[in-house]
C-alpha positions in Angstrom: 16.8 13.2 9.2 13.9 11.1 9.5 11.3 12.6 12.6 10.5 8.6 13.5 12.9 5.8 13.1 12.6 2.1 13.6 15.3 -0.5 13.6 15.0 -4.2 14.0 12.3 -3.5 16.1 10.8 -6.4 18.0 8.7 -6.7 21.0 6.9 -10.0 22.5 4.3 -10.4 24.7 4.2 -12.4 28.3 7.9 -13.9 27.9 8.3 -17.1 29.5 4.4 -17.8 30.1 2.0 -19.8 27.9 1.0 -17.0 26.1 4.0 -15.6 25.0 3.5 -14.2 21.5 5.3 -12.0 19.0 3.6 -9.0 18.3 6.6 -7.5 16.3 9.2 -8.8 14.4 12.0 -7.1 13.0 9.8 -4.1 12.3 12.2 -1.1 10.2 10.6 2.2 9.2 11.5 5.4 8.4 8.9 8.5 8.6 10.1 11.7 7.2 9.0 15.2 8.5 5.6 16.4 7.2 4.0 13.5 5.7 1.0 11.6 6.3 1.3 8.1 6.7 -1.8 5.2 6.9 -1.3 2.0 8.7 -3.6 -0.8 7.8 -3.5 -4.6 8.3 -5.5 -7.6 9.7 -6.8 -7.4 13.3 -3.6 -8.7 15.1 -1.0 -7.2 12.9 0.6 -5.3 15.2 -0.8 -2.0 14.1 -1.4 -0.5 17.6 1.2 -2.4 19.3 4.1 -0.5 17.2 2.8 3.1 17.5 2.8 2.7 20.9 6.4 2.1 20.6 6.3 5.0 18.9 6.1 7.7 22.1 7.9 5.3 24.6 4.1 4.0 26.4 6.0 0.2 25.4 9.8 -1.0 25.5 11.2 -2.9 22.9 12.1 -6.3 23.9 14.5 -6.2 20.4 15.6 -3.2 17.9 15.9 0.9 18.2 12.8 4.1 18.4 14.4 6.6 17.2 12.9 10.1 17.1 14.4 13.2 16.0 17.4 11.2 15.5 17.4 10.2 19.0 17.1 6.9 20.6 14.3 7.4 23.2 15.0 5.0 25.8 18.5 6.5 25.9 17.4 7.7 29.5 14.5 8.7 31.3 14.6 12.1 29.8 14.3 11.1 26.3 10.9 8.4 26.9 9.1 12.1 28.7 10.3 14.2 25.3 9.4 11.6 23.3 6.4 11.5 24.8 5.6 15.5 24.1 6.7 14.8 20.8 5.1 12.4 19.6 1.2 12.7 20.5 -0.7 9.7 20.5 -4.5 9.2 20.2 -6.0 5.9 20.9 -9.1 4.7 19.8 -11.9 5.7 21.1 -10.3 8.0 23.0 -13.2 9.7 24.2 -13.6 7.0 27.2 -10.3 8.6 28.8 -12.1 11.8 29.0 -12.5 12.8 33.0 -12.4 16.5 34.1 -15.5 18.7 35.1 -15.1 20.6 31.7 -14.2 20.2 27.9 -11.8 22.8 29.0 -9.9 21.5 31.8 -9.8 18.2 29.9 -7.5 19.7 27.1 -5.9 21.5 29.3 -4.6 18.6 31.3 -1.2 17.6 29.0 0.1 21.2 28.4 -0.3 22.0 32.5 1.9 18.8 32.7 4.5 20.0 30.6 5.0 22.7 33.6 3.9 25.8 31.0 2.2 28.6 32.6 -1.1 29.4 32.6 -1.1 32.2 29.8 0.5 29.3 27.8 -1.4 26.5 28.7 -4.9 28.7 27.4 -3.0 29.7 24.3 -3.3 26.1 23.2 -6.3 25.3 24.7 -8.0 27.5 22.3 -5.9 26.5 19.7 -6.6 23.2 19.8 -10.4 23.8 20.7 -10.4 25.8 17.3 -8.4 22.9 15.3 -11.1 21.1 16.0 -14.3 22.8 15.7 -15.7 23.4 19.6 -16.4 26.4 20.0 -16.1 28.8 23.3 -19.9 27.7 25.3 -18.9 23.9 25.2 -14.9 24.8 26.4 -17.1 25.4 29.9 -19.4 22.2 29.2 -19.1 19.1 31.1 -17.4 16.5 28.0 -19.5 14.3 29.4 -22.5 16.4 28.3 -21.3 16.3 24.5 -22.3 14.4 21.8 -20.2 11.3 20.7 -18.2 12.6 17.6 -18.2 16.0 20.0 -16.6 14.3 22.7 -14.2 12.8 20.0 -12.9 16.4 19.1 -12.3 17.1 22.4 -9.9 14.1 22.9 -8.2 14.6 19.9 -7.6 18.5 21.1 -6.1 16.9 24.3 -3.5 15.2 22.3 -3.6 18.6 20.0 -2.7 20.7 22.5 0.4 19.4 23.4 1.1 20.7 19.9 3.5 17.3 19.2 6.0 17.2 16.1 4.1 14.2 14.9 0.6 12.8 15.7 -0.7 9.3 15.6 -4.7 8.3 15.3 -5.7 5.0 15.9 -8.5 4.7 13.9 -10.0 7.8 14.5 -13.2 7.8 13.3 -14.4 4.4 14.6 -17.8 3.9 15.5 -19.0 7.4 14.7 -21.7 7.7 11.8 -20.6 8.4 8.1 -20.7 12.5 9.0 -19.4 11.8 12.0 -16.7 10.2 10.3 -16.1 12.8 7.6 -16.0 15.9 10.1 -12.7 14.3 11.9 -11.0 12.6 8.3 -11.3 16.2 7.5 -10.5 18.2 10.5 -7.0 15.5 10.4 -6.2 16.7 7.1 -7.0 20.4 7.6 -4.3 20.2 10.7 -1.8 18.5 8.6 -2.3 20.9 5.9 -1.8 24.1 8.3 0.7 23.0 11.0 2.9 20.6 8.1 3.0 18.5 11.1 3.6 14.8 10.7 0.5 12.3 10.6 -0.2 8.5 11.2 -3.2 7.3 11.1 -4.5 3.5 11.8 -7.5 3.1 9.4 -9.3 0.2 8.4 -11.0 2.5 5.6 -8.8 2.0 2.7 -10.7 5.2 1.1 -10.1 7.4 4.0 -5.9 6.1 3.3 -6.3 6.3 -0.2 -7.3 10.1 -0.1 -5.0 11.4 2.0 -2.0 9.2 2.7 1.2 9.8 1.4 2.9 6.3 2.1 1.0 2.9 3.2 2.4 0.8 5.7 0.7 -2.5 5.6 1.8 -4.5 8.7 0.7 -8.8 8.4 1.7 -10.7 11.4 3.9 -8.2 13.2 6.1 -7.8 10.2 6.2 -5.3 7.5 4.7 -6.8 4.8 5.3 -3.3 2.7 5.6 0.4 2.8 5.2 2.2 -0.5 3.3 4.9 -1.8 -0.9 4.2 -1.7 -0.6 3.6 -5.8 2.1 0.9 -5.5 0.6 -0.2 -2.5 -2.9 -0.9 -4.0 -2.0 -2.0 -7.1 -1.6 -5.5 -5.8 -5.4 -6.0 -5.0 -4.8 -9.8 -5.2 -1.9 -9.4 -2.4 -3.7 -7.6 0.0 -7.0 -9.5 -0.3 -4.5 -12.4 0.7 -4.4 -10.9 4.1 -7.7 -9.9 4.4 -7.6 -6.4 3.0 -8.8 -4.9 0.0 -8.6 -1.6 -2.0 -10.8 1.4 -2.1 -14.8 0.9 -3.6 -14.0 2.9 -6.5 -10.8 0.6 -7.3 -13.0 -2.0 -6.7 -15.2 -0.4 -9.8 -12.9 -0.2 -12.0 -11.8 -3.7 -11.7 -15.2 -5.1 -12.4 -15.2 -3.4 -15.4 -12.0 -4.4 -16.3 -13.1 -8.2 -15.6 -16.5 -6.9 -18.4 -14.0 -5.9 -21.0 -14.0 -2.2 -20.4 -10.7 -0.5 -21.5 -10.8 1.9 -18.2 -7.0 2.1 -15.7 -6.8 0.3 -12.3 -4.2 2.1 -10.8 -7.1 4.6 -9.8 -7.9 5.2 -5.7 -10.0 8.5 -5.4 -13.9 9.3 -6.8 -12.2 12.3 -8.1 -9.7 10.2 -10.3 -12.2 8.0 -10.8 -14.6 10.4 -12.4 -11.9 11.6 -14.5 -11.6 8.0 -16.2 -15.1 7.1 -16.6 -15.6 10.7 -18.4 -12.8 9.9 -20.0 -14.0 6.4 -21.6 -17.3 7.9 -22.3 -16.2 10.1 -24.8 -13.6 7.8 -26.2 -16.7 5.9 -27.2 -18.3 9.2 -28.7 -21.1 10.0 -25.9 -21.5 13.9 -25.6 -21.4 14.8 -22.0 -22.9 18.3 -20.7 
């Protein structure tokens, strides 16, 4: 059974007004336990507007959320487990930071799923760990932490709820290239140790590339295709059509494919792309130490 289920699912913004537009159309997905999926698209695609659908914060004007098999707007019980389930983590999601300490802050969701206190520190720590603050800024004001710090901390927030499947939207935006390379990794180590399931907004297609498992590629509230990253990117001309494009190194390899160099396309990661270069280079008899 899939973890996340959609169905015909549609939603439209300010019915009946001027400026009613829809923001999804028809969109069908199904997410299976454990993997990691990447969501990219234009800005306007609809990204952010469907995993919100995704924990019950919007109602569909059209179409089904399943999750766990259940329909979450079933009743009022099933938006607040949805809720706990599925953890989501806007972007920049430090701004929504507001208790006196780091602590308190990620301790704010798991005191409002009425565990006890013993509990509630149990995942605080947890979560603190997952994400690399250590015990002195747990008592810090968040306000006192550094941007990608304060970053962690949110993300613990969401973390700490300890959700079946967690969504990022865009996660690493506006932080600096290390910045940005602490969290991708910190996102991966947790998928890799809880087996939890992942979606991630990313406009980085390298960042989707290396760790993704499917590619959803939304274009004007619609599903324009969800596939595996190498069938997803092997249609460079298709997604540059919507404004997209494919990781730098597949961007490589298609220049010197365009020069008349014999080298595969169908390549996403430095690692794989290192392999083919190497592998070229002795096919044309260069020694390599």
């Amino acid at each position: 059974m899939p973890i996340i289920k959609t169905e015909n699912l549609t939603y439209i913004y300010g019915i009946g007004t001027p400026f009613e537009k829809k923001a999804l159309d028809n969109v069908s997905i199904s997410v299976e336990k454990g993997e990691m999926i990447g969501i990219i698209g234009h800005t306007g695609s609809g990204k952010s507007t469907l995993v919100q659908h995704l924990n019950g914060l919007f109602k569909p004007t059209g179409g089904k959320v399943y999750v766990d098999g259940k329909d979450i707007w079933e009743n009022k019980k099933s938006v607040r487990e949805a809720r706990y389930k599925v953890g989501l983590c806007f972007q920049y999601p430090e701004y929504q930071l507001f208790e006196s300490t780091v602590y308190r802050d990620i301790a704010f969701g798991p005191k409002n799923m009425g565990l006890d206190d013993d509990e509630v520190d149990k995942r605080v720590r947890r979560a603190a760990e997952i994400v690399g603050l250590g015990e002195k800024r747990l008592e810090r004001s968040p306000f006192d932490l550094s941007g990608g710090m304060k970053r962690r901390a949110a993300i613990a927030g969401v973390i700490a709820l300890e959700p079946e499947v967690l969504i990022l939207d865009e996660p690493t935006a506006g932080l600096d290239p290390a910045g940005r390379q602490t969290i991708i990794d910190m996102i991966e180590n947790y998928r890799k140790d809880t087996g939890r399931t992942v979606i991630m907004i990313s406009h980085s297609m390298d960042d989707v590339a290396r760790f993704c498992d499917r590619v959803l590629v939304m274009n004007e509230g619609r599903v324009e295709c969800f596939d595996t990253v190498k069938n997803v990117f092997a249609d460079s001309k298709k997604l540059d059509s919507m404004g997209l494009g494919v990781p730098q190194v597949t961007q490589v390899l298609l220049k010197l494919k365009e020069r008349g160099m014999n080298v595969r396309t169908d390549i996403f990661t430095v690692e794989e792309a290192k392999n083919e270069l190497v592998r070229l280079l002795k096919g044309r008899g260069m020694q390599l130490d």
